[in-house]
N, C-alpha and C positions, 0 to 999 in steps of 0.2 A: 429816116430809113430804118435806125436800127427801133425804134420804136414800132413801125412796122411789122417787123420780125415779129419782136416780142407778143407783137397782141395776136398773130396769124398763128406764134408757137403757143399759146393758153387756148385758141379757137381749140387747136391740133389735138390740143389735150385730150378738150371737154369730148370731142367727136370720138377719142378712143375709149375714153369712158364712159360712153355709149353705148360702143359695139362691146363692150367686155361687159355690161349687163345684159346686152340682148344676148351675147352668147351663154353667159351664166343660166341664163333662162331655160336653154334647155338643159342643164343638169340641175334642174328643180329650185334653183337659185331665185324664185319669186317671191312676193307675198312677203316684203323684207317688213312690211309694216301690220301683218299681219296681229288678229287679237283672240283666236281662236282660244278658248282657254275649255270648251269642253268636248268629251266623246258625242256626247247624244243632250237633247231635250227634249223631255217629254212633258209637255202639259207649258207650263210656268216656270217648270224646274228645270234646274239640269244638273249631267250625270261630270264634275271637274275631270279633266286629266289628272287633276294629282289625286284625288279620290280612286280614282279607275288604277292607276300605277300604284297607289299604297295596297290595293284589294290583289292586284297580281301579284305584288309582293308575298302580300299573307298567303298566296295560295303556292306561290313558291317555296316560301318555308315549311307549309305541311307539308309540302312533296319530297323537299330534299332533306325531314327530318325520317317519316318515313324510309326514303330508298338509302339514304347514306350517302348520296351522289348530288355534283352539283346539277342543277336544272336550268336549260335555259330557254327564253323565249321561245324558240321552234318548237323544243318538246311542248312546254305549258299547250302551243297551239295543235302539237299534235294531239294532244288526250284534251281538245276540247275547252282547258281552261278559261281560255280569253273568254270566249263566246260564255261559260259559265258564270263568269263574275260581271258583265258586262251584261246579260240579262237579269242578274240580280238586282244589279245597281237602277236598272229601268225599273224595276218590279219595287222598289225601295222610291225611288223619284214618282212614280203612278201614283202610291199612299201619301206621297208629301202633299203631291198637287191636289188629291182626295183632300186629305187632310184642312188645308188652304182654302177650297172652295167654300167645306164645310164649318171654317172660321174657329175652327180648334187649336189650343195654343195652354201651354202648362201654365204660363204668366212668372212673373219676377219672381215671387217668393216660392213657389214650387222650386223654380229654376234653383236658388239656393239653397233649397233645401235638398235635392238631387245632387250639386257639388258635396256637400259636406258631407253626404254619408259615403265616397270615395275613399277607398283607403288611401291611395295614392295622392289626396290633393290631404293629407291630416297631419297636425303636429306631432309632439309629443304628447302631449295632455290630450289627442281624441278628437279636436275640435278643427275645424276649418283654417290650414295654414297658405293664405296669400303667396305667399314666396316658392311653398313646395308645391303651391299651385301652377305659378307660372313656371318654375324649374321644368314639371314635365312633360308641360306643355312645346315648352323649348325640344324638348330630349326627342318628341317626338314629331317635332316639327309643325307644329300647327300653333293656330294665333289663339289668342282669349275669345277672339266674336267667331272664328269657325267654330269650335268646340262646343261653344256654348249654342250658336245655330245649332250644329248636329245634333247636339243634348236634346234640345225643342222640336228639331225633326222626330226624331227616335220616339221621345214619348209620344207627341200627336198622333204618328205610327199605331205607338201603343193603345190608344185611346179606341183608335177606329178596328185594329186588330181584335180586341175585348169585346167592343161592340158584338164584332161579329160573331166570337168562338161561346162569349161567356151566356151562359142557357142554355143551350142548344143538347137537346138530349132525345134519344132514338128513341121510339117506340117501343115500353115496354116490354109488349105484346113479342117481339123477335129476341131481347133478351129470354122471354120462359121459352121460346121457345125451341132454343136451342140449349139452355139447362138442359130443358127434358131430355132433348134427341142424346143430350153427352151422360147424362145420368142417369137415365133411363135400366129399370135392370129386368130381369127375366129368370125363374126360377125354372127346370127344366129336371126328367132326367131321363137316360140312354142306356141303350145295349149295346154294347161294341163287340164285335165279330174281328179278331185279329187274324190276319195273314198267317200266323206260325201255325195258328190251331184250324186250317184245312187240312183237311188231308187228301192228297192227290196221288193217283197211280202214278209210280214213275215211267216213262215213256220218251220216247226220242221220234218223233214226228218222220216219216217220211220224206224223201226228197221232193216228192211234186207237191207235199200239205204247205211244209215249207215255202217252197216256192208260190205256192199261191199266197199265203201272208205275208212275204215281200212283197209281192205286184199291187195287193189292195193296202199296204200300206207304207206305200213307196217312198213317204213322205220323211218317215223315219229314218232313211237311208241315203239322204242326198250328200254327195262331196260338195263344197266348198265353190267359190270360182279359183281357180287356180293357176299361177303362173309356171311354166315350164321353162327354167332357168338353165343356161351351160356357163358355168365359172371356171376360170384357170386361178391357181392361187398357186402362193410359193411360199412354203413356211420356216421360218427357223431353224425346225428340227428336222425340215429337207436338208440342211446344209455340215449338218454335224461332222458329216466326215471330211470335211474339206476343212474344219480348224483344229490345230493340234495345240495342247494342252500340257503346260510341263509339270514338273511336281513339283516345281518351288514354287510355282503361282498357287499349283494347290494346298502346298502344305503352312506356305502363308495366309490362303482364308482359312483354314483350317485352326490355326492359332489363333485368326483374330475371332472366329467362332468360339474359344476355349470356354465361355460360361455356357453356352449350349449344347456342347460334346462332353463337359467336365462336370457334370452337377453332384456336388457334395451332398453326401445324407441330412435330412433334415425332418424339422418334429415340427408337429402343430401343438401350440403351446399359450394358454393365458396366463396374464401375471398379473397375480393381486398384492398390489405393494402396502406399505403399514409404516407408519411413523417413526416407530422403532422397535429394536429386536424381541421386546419384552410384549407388544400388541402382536406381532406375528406369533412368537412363540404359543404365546395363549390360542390365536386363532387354530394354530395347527393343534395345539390341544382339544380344542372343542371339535376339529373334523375326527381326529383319533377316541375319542369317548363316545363317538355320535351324537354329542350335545349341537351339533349343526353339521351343513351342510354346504358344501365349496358356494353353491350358489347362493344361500342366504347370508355367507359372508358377502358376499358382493353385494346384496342389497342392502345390505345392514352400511355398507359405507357409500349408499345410496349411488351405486354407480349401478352398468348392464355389462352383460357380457361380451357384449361389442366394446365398451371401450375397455377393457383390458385384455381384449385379441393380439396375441402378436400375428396371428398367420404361420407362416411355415419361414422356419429361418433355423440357421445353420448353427453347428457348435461355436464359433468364434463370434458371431453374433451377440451368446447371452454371458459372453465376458466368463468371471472367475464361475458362472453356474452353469457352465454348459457342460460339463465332465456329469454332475453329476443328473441333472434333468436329463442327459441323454442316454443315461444308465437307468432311468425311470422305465416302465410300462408301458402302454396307451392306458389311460383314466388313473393314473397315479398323480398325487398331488405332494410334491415334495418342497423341502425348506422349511425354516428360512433360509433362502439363500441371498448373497448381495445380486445387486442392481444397482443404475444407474441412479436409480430412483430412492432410494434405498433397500432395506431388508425386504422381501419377496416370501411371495408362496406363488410354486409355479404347477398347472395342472396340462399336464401330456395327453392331448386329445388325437394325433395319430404317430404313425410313422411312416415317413417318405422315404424308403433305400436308395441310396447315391447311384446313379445312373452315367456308365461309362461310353461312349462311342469312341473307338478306335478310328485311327485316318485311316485305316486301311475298310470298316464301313461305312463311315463318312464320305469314301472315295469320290463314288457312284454321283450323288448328289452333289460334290462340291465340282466334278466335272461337269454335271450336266447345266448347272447356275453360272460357272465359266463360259461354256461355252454359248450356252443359251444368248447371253450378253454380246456375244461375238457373231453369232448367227445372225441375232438382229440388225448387226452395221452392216451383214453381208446384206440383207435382203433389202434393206435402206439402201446402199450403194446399186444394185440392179434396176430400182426402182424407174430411176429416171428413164434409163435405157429401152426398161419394158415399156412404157409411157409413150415413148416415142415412136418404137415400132406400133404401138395402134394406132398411131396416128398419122403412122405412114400405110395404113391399110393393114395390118398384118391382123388375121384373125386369131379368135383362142384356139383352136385346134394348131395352129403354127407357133404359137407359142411355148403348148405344150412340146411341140418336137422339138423346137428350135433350143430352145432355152430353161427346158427341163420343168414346165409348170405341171402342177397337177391340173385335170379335166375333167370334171366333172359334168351332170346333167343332175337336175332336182326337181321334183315336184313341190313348187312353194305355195302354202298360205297363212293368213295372217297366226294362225296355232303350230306351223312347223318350229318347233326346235332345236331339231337332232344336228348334229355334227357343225357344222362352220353356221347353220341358222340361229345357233345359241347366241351370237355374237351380234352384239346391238348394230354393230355397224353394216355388216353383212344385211338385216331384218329392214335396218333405213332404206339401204340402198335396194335393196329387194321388192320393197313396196314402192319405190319413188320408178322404178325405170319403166322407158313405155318401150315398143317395137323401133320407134325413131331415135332414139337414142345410140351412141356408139361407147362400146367399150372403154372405159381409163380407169388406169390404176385408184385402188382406194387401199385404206390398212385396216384392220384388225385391231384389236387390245392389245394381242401375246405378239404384235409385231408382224404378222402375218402379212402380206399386200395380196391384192386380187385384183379381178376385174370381171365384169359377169354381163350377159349378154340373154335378152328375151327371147325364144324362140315358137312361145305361144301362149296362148292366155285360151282354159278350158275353162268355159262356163259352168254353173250349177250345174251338175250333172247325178243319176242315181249309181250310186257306187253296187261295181259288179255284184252277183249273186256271189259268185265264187269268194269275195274278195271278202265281201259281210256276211257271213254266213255264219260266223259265229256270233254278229251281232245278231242277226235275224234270230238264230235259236233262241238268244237271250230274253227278247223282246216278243219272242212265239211261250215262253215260259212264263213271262210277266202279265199279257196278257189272260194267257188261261187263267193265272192265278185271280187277277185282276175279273174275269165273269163268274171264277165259282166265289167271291165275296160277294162280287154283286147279284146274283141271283140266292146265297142264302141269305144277304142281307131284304132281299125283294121279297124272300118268304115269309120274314119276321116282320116285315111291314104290312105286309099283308093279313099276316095274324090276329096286329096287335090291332090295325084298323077294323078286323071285324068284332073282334071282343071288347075293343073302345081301354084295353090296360095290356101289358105285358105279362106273357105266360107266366103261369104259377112256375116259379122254379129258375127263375130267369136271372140272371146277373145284373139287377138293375143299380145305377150308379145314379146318383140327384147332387144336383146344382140349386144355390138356392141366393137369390139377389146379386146373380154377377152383370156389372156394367156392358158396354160394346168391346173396350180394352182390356177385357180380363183376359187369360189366358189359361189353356189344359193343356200339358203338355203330350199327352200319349192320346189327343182327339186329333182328325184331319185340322188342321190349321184354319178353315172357311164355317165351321161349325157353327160358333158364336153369333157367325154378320147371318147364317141363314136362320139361325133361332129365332134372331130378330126380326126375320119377314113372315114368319109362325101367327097362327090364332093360338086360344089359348082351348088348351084339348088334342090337337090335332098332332098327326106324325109327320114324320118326313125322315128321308136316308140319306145320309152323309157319308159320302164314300172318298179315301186316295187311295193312294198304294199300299197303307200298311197295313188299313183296321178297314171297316163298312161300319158304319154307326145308327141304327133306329136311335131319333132320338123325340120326344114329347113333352109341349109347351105347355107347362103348368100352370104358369102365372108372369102377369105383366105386372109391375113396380115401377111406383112414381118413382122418382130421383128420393136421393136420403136426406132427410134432413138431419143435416151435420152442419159444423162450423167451414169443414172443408168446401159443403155442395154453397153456403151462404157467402164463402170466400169467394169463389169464383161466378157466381152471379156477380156479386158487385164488381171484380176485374172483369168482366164480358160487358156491364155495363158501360164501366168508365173507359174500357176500349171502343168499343163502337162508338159512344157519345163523343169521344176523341177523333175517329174517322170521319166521323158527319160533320163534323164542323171545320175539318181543315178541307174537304170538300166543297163545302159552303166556303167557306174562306178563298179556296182557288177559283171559285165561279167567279166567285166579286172581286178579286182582284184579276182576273181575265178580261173582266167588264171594266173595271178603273184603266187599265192600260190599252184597252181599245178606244175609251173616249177623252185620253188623253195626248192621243194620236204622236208615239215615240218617232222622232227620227234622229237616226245616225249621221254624224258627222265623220263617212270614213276615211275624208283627209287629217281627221283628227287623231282620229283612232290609229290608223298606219303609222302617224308620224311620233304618238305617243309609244308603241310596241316595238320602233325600231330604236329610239332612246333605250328603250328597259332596259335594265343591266340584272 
């Protein structure tokens, strides 16, 4: 019987360690014999976990040397990493199996010959050291046959990489010819017609001329889209008279201000020291003969005048020489006197007079930082209260009565700055709120709190006649100016294109082999780029707001031949030759990983990224 038991209590057993695997099943508890050991395979190859987890690693360490911050897995996936390193790693596996098909391989003695010149695997003597081979191999965790794998991947890599890049060189022909386009030069030369030298009747336009040059150029005058804002605010210095202030709070920041209300006279003063009394002495003799001068002493003892600056510093400051350097001049050079340093020659470059503020001026000020400081707990302490009443429905016009806020109304847009718009918090909040929104407390810098409310949003609109009227005169004045340039400038071109030169007599200016980048600084700014759509002979008028330019195309100019123009051919060549061929490279390697047909293992892949650490 009891043998019984026993065998039906071991059945009992095995049947609950059953159910406590099928249950473990559902919390992922499967797959106990699992041999999954990579992310992805592509081709023949494949992409290891510990390969894919060392490659997160390194991308974690540039991240978090970079930010200063630790990084962890969620981030890396936020900004994309995983999937970065993780298609690397495929794009590195697609060249092996490349590699592989196409039977490439460095062989043994390369292989050794690639260890030894590591620095990391070398004795002392330079040569190939066994021992510091495997040490850091250990350090970094990997075995003698990965490494040495890798080594053999990497180069056949290399092999089929070179294939592709090494030759490979653009056309000439698109080398010159964009030399040309960038070196290309143009000798030219022009009559400028300046702005100052019209001369216009002075005149004040009419109301209806006016007005018609707003209507036909309306364009010039439009407002903004604009939010119509009403804010309640409550400020600090709403609250002033409601804290009272005594005199020994103030006359103690007053004393602990004493180097700011107290400033002793003082001299700006350099000091050139000397070894001993008898080399000063002599130096102040050669300032007193005019055999030299204060500053060619200082370079004679090969120092600048910066480093024997003191700044501006007080009589107690320069010890036993302050009595009599501050009995000096401004540009007197007296001594020797002692120093720390030793014996001195000191030169008095200004004077600062001692600046006294009384408590009784100081007052004003030490009240209003008092209480300012006080104002602020007050309007912090209302804070909550006001907060609540919005949210109990109370509008800002009931708050203004209730609770004493200011009310305001403003027309906002993104260029308002005046009054409480100056204030970055206010400008946030101003541009974030729509009609749906309800009122809540927000603060200020200077401590201020608010709360501000949409009451309409005015579209682009042409700003009143009344309103721009002084800009329309401005812009009815710039214009005129702007057609008598262009019609004297339209008479000179017209001149010069029937006579084929520029009037006898004429202010003519020449340019002579300037590139696209050159620069005039008193020509319109667009001068240069339209010379360059020029024949050669022909005029054309260059006009902005300040000058009208005739100007005529002399002559077209290859590029220079210089070391500089032969410099940048060959960098334009060896860039482009560089572009083509990593082009070329991503074609073929686009093509090696489509017909090595990658797939993801992303039971792999998940369960390697939730290990990361």
């Amino acid at each position: 019987m009891a043998a019984g038991i026993k065998k039906l209590s071991k059945t009992f057993v095995w049947i609950l360690m059953g159910m406590l695997i099928v249950g473990l099943a559902g919390f992922g508890a499967v797959n106990f014999t699992s041999s999954a050991s990579s992310v992805a395979s592509v081709g023949d190859e494949e992409v290891s976990i510990g390969t894919y987890v060392r490659e997160l690693q390194r991308e974690q360490r540039g991240l978090q040397a970079q930010t200063g911050q630790a990084v962890s897995m969620a981030q890396l996936s936020a900004f994309g990493l995983d999937r970065v390193v993780l298609g690397r790693l495929i794009s590195l596996a697609a060249l092996d199996h490349e590699a592989r098909n196409l039977g490439l391989s460095i062989g043994d003695e390369n292989l050794i010959e690639e260890l030894g010149a590591i620095d990391a695997f070398q004795g002392v003597n330079g040569a190939f050291d066994r021992e510091a081979y495997s040490f850091a191999l250990r350090n970094a965790g990997l075995s003698e046959k990965e490494f040495e794998d890798d080594l053999r991947r990497e180069a056949a890599r290399t092999i089929v990489q070179n294939a592709i890049l090494s030759g490979t060189e653009m056309p000439q022909v698109l080398t010159e010819t964009l030399t040309g386009f960038i070196g290309a030069r143009r000798s030219f030369s022009y009559v400028q017609i300046n702005a100052e030298d019209i001369a216009l009747t002075a005149g004040v336009p009419a109301d209806a001329e006016l007005q018609a040059f707003y209507e036909a150029a309306q364009d010039q005058f439009m407002l903004p889209e604009t939010k119509v804002i009403t804010y309640a605010a409550l400020r600090p210095s709403m609250l002033l008279d409601e804290v009272e202030i005594d005199e020994a709070a103030l006359r103690q920041l007053y004393d602990d201000r004493a180097s700011q209300y107290q400033v002793p006279e003082r001299r700006l003063v350099e000091r050139l020291v000397f070894a001993d009394d008898d080399a000063a002495a002599s130096a102040k003799a050669q300032l007193e003969t005019g055999g030299a001068t204060f500053e060619s002493l200082v370079d004679a003892r090969g120092l600048s005048l910066q480093d024997i600056d003191l700044g501006d510093v007080t009589i107690g400051d320069l010890g036993a020489a302050g009595t009599d350097v501050f009995a000096a001049q401004t540009g007197d050079v007296v001594g020797p006197l002692p120093s720390d340093l030793g014996p001195a020659l000191y030169r008095v470059n200004g004077r600062l007079e001692a600046r006294t503020t009384s408590f009784e001026q100081a007052m004003p000020d030490l009240r209003e930082e008092l209480a300012s400081d006080r104002t602020r707990r007050l309007v912090e302490a209302q804070a909550e209260d006001i907060d609540d009443l919005l949210a109990g429905g109370a509008t800002l016009e009931e708050l203004a009565t209730e609770s004493g806020l200011e009310l305001v109304q403003i027309h906002w847009t993104e260029n308002t700055s005046d009054g409480i718009a100056a204030y970055e918090g206010f400008r946030t909040a101003a541009a974030a709120v729509t009609a749906e929104d309800f009122p809540a407390v927000d603060f200020l810098d200077d401590g201020s709190l608010f709360a501000l409310r949409l009451d309409e949003v005015l579209p682009e609109r042409p700003e009143p006649f009344a309103d721009a009227r002084d800009k329309v005169l401005a812009a009815w004045q710039a214009d005129r100016l702007a057609t008598a340039l262009r019609e004297q400038g339209e008479a000179l071109l017209a001149q010069a294109e029937a006579a084929g030169s520029f009037a006898e007599g004429a202010e003519v200016k020449s340019e002579a082999g300037l590139t696209r980048t050159a620069y005039i600084d008193t020509v319109p700014a667009d001068l240069i780029t339209r010379v360059f759509g020029m024949d050669i002979g022909s005029f054309r008028l260059v006009q902005d707001a300040d000058s009208a330019v005739v100007v005529r195309l002399d002559g077209i100019l290859p590029p220079e031949a210089s070391d500089d123009m032969n410099l940048l051919t060959q960098a334009l060549q060896a860039q482009l030759n560089q572009a083509l061929a990593q082009e070329l490279f991503q074609a073929y390697l686009q093509d090696v990983q489509a017909r090595a047909e990658p797939r993801v293992d992303q039971q792999a892949l998940n369960a390697a990224q939730a290990n990361f650490q």
